[in-house]
PLY file of the C-alpha trace (Angstrom):
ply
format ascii 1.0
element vertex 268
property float x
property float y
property float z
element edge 267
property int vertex1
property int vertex2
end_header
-2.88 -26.22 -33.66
-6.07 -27.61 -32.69
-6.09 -27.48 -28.18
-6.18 -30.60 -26.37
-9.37 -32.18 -24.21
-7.92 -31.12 -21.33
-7.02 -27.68 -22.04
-10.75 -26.87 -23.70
-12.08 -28.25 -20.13
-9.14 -26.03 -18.33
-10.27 -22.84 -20.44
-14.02 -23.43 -19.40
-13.62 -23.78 -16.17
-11.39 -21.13 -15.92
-14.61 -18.57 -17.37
-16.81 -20.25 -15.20
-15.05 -19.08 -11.91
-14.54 -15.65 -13.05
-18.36 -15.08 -14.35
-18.91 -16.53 -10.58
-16.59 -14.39 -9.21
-18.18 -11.44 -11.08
-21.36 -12.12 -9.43
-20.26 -12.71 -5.88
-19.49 -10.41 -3.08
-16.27 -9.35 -1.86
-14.71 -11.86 0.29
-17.49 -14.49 -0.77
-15.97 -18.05 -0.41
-15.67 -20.07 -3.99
-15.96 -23.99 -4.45
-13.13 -25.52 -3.30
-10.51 -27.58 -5.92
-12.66 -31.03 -4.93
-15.93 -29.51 -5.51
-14.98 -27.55 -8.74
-13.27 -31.47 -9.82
-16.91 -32.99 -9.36
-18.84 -30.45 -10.92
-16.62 -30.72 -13.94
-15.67 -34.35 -13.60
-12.18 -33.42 -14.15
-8.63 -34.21 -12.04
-8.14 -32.02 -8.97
-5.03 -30.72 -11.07
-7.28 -29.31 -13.38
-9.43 -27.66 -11.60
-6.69 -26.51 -9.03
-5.17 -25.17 -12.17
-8.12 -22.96 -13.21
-8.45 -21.49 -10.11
-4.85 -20.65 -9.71
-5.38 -18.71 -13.37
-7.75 -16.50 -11.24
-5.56 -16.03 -8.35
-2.49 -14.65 -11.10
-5.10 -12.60 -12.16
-6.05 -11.14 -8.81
-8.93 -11.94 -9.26
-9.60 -14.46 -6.25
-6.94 -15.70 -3.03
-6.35 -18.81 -1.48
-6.15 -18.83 2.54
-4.18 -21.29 3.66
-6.63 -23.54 5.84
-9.73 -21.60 5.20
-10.48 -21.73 1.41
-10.27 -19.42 -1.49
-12.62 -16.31 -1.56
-13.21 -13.20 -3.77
-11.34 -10.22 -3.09
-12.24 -7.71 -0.55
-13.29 -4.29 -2.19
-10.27 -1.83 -2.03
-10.55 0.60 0.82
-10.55 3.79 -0.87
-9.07 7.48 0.70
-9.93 10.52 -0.72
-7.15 12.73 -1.20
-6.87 16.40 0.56
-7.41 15.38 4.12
-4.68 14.78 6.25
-4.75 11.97 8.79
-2.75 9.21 10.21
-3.54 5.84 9.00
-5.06 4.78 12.65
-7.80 7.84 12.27
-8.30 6.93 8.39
-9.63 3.50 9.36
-11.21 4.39 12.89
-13.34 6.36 10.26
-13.88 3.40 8.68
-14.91 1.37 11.71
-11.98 -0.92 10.88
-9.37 -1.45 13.91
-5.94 0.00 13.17
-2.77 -2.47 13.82
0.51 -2.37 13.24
3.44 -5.72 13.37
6.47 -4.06 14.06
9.37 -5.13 12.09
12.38 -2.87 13.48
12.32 0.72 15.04
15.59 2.11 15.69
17.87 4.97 15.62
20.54 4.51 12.29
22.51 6.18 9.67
20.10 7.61 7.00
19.73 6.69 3.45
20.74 10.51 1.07
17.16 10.48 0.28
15.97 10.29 4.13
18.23 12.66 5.02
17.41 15.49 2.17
13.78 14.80 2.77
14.06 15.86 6.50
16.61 18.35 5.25
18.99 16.75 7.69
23.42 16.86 7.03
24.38 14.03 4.78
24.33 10.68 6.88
22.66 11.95 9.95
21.20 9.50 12.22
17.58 9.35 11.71
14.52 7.31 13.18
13.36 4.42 11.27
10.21 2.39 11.88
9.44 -0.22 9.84
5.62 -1.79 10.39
3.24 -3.91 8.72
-0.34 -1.77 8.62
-3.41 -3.87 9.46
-6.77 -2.90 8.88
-9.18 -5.56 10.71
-6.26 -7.66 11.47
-6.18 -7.66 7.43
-2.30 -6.72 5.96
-2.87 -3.65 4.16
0.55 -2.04 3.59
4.32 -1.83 4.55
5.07 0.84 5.62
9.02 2.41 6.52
8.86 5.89 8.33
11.63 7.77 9.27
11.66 10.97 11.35
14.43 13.34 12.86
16.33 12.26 15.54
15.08 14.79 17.92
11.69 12.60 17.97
13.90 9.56 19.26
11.58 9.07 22.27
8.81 8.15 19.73
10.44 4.85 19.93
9.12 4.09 23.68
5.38 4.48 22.26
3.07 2.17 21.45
4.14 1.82 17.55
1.72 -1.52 17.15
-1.43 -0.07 18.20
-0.96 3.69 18.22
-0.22 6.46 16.22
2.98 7.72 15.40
0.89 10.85 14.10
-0.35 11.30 17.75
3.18 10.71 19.09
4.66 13.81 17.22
1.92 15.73 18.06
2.86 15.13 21.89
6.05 16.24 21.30
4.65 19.95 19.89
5.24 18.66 16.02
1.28 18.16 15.07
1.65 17.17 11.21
-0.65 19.51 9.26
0.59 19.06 5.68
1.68 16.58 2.99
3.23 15.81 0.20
2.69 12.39 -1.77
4.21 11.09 -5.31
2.37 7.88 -6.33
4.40 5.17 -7.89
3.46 1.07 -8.54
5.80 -2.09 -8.73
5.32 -5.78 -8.01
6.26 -6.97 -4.74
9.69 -7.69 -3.81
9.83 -11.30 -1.85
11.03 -9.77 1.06
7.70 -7.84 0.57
5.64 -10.47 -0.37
6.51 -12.35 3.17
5.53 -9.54 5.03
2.56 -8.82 3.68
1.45 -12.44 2.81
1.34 -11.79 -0.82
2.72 -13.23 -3.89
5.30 -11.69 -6.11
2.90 -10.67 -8.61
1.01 -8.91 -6.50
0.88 -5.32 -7.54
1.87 -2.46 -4.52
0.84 0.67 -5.07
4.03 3.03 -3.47
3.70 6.34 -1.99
6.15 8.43 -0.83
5.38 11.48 1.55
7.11 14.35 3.76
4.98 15.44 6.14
5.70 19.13 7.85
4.12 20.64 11.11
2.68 24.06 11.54
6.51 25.80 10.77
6.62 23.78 7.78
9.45 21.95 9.05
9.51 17.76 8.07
8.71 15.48 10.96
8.10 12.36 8.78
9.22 11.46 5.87
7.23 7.58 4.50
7.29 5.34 1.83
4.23 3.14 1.84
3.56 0.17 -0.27
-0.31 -0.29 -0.45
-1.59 -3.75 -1.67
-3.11 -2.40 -4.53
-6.51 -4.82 -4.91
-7.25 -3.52 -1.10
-6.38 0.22 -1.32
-7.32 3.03 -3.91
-6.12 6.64 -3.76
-9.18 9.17 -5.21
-7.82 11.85 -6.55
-9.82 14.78 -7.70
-8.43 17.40 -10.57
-9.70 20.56 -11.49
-8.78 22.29 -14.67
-6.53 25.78 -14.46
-8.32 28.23 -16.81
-6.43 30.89 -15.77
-3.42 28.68 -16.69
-4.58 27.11 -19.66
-2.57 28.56 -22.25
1.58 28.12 -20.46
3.33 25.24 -21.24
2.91 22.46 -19.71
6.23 22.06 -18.26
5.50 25.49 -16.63
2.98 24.32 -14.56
3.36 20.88 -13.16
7.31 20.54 -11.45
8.14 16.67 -11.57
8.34 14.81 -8.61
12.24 14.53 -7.06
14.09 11.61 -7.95
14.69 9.18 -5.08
18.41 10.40 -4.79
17.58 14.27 -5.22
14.71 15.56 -2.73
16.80 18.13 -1.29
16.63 19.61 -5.03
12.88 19.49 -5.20
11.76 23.08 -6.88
8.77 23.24 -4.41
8.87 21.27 -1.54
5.95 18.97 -1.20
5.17 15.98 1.77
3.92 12.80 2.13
1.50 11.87 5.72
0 1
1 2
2 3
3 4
4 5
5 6
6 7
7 8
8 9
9 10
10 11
11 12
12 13
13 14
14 15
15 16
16 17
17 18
18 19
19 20
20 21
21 22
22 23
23 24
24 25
25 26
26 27
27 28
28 29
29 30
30 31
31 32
32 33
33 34
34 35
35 36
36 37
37 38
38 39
39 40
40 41
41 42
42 43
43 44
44 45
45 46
46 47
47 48
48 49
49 50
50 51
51 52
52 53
53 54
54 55
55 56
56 57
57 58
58 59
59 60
60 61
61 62
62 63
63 64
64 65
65 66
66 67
67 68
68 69
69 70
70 71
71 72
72 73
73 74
74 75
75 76
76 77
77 78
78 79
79 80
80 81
81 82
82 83
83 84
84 85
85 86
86 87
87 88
88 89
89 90
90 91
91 92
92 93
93 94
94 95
95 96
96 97
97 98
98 99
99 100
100 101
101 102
102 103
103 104
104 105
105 106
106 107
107 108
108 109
109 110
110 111
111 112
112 113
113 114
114 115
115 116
116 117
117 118
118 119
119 120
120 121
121 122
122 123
123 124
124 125
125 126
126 127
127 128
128 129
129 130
130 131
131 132
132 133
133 134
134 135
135 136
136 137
137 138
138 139
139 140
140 141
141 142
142 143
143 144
144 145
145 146
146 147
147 148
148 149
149 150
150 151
151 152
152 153
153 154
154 155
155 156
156 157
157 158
158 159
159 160
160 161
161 162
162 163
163 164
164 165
165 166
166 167
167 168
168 169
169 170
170 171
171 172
172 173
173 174
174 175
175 176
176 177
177 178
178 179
179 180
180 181
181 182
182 183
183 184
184 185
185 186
186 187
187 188
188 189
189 190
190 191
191 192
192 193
193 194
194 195
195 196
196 197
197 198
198 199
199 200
200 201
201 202
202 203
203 204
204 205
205 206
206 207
207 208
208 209
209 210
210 211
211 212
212 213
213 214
214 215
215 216
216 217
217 218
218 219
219 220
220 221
221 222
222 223
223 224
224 225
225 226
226 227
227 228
228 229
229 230
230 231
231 232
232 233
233 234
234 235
235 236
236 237
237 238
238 239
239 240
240 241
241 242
242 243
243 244
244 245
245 246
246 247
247 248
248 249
249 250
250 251
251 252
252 253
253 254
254 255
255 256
256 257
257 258
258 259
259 260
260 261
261 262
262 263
263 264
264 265
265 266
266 267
């Protein structure tokens, strides 16, 4: 079926923008829907239409008010260093925020409680925040620690860091345990973090233990994934080359089971 005018003039703008966007910097403002419609000599729908191609394919986003731009380049961490998400992007020379959503003391969820190795529905500490880098939404974040910690909750939980908290209270985190996961944002996520529903979150879960290897913090963070990567770095086990696979890697714990994990292993 041969394609219409208008779609042959949709299509070309559409590569336009991206081979534009390809060339541009992060966060470089684009032509706006007028301009792109007089360049083209098309409708505004038309050209409002191309660009919103690019913006399914996170490729570009619209700011309400201000325009649409490129996207930023992803903020990247480098795994095997522990630190609280306030140090990682003082390192950066990016200003660590939080908007806090809730922080209180509640019943906790089977796989809160097993993760802080806590009796079936304990009470627990729950903070819920929006991370900020820049005053730029990064991730949503929902941390929950024992309920010994409950003064944590007359802290600064905005602009400080709940890492420095439990170290005030003689429970320093010093290791961690992540499992990496991915979904699309949920619309309750989506509104928090100003996203759409396609936007893809990169999820990480983590326990976090102090020096007596007992959890303070257990997290699951959802990363926006176009503005956060997680390097990894793998090096191959000669000396374990030969055993079965399933003999040397344990799977990660299923949401419900972390009490049963084979070797416990925690999130920041």
């Amino acid at each position: 079926m041969a394609r219409s005018a208008g779609s042959v003039r949709y299509l070309e703008i559409a590569e336009w923008l991206r081979e534009l966007v390809f060339n541009a910097a992060p966060g470089a403002r684009l032509p706006s829907d007028a301009e792109v419609a007089a360049r083209f000599s098309v409708s505004r729908m038309t050209a409002r239409s191309a660009i919103q191609q690019l913006v399914n394919e996170n490729l570009i986003v619209r700011r309400q008010g201000a325009g649409t731009f490129t996207r930023e380049a992803p903020l990247h961490r480098h795994e095997g260093l522990l630190m609280s998400f306030t140090a990682d992007m003082g390192r950066r020379g990016l200003r660590a925020s939080s908007r806090l959503i809730t922080a209180e003391l509640r019943g906790g969820s089977p796989p809160e409680t097993a993760a802080l190795r806590l009796p079936d529905g304990n009470k627990v500490v729950a903070i819920k925040r929006v991370r900020l880098a820049d005053e730029t939404p990064l991730a949503l974040e929902t941390a929950v620690i024992p309920p010994d910690y409950v003064s944590v909750l007359s802290t600064d939980l905005e602009s400080g860091s709940l890492h420095d908290a439990l170290t005030g209270l003689g429970h320093a985190p010093v290791v961690a345990h992540s499992w990496i996961s991915s979904r699309l944002a949920s619309a309750s996520e989506a509104a928090l973090l100003s996203v759409s529903t396609s936007e893809p979150l990169l999820v990480e879960r983590r326990i976090v233990e102090d020096e007596r290897g007992e959890p303070v913090e257990f997290t699951e963070t959802a990363y926006i994934a176009s503005r956060y990567v997680i390097d990894a770095v793998f090096v191959a086990d000669t000396a374990n080359a030969r055993r079965p696979v399933h003999e040397m890697r344990h799977r990660p714990p299923r949401s419900t089971s972390l009490a049963q994990r084979a070797a416990p292993t925690a999130p920041e």
